[in-house]
ChimeraX commands (.cxc) that place a marker at each C-alpha (Angstrom):
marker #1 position 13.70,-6.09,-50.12 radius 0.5
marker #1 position 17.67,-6.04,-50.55 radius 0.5
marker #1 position 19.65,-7.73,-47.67 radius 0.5
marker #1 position 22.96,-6.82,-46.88 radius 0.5
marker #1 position 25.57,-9.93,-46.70 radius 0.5
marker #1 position 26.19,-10.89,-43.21 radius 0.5
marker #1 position 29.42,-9.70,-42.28 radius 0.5
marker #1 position 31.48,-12.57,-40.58 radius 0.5
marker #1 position 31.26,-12.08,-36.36 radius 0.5
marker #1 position 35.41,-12.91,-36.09 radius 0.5
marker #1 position 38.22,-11.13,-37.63 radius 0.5
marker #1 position 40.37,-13.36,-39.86 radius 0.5
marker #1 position 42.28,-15.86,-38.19 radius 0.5
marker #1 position 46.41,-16.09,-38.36 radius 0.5
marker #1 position 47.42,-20.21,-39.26 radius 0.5
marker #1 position 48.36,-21.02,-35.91 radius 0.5
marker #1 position 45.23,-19.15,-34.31 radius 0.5
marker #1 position 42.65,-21.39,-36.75 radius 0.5
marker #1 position 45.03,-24.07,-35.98 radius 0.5
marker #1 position 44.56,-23.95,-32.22 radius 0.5
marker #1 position 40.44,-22.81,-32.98 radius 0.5
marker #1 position 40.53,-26.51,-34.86 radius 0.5
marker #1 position 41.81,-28.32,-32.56 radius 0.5
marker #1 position 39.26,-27.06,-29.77 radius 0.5
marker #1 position 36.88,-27.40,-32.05 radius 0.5
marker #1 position 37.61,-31.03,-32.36 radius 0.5
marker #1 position 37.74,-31.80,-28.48 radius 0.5
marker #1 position 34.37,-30.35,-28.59 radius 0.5
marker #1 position 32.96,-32.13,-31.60 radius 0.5
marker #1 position 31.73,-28.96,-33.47 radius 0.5
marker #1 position 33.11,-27.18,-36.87 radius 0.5
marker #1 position 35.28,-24.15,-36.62 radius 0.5
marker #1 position 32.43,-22.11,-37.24 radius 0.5
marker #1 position 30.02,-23.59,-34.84 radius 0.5
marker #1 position 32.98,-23.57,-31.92 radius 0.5
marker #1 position 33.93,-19.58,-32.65 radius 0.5
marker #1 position 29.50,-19.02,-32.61 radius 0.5
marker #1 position 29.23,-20.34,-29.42 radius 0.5
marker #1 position 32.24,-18.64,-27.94 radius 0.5
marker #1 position 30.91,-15.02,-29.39 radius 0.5
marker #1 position 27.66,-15.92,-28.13 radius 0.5
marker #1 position 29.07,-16.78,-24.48 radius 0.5
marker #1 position 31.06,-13.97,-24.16 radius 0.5
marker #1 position 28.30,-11.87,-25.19 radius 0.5
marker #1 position 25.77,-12.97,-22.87 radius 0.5
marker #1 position 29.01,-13.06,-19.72 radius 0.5
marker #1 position 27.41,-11.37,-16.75 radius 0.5
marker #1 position 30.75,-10.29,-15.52 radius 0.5
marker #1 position 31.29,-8.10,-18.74 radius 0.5
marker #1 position 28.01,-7.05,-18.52 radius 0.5
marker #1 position 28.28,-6.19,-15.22 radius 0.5
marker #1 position 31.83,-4.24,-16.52 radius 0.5
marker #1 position 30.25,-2.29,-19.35 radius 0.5
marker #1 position 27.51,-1.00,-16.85 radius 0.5
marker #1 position 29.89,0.25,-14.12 radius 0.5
marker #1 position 32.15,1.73,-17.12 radius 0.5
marker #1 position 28.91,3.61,-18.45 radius 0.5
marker #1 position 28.13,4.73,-14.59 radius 0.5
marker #1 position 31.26,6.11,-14.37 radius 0.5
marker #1 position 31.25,8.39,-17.40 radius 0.5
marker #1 position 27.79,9.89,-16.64 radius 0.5
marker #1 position 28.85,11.01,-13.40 radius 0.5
marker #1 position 32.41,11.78,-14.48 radius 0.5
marker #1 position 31.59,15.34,-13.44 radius 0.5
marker #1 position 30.41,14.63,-9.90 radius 0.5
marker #1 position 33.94,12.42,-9.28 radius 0.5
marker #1 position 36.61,13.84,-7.56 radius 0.5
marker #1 position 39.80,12.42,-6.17 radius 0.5
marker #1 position 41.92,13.27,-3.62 radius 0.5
marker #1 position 45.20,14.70,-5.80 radius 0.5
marker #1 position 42.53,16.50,-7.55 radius 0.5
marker #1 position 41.73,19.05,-4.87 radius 0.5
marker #1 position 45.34,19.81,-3.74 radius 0.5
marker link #1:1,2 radius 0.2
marker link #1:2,3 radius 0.2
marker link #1:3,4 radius 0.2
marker link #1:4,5 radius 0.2
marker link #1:5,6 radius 0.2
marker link #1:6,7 radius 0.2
marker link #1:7,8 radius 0.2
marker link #1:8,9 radius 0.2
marker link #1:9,10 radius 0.2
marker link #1:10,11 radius 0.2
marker link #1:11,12 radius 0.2
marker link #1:12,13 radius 0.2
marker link #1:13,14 radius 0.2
marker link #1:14,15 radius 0.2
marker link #1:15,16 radius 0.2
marker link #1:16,17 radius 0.2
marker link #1:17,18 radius 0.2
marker link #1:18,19 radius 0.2
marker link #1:19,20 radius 0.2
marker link #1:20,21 radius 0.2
marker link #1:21,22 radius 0.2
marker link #1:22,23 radius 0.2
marker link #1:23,24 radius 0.2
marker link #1:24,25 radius 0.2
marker link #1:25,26 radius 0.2
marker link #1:26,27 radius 0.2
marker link #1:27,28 radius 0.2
marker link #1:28,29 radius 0.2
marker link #1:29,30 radius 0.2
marker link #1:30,31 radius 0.2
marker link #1:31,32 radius 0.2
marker link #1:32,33 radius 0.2
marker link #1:33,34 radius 0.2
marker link #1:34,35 radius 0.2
marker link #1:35,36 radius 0.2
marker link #1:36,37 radius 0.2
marker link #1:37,38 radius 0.2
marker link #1:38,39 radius 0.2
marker link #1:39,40 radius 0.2
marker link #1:40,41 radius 0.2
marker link #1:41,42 radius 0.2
marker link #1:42,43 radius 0.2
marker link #1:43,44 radius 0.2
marker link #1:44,45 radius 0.2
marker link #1:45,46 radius 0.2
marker link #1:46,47 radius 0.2
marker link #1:47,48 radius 0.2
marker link #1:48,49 radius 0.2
marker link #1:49,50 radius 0.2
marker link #1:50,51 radius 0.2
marker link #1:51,52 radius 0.2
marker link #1:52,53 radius 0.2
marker link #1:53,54 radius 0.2
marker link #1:54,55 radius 0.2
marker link #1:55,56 radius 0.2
marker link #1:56,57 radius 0.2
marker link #1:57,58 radius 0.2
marker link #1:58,59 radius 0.2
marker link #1:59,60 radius 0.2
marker link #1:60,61 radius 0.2
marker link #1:61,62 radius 0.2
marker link #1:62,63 radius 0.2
marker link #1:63,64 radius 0.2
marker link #1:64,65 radius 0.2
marker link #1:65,66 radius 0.2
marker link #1:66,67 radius 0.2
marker link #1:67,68 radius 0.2
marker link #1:68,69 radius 0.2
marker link #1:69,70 radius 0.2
marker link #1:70,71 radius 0.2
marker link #1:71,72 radius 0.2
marker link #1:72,73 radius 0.2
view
């Protein structure tokens, strides 16, 4: 079976960006790359934008049952 190579889960960081990443990363203890998986990992699993992406998702299904106000003048 062929595998694909994983693709990397961050786009490519600017000097002062892995800069600031490192020194987090440091406070913490970790590597870069351990730091930046657990941050993609929290912010995937945030409730909040969970709880964003299903009202956005809501919205657009009923999109045609929404009216406003300045819409009926």
């Amino acid at each position: 079976m062929d595998l694909a190579p994983a693709q990397p889960l961050t786009p490519p960081l600017t000097t002062a960006e892995r800069d600031q990443v490192q020194r987090a990363a440091d406070a913490r203890g970790t590597s870069i790359e351990e730091f930046m998986r657990c941050a993609v990992l929290t912010a995937a699993a945030d409730p909040f934008l969970a709880a964003l992406e299903q009202a956005a998702t809501t919205i657009a299904n009923r999109a045609d049952r929404i009216q406003h106000d300045y819409a009926t003048g």
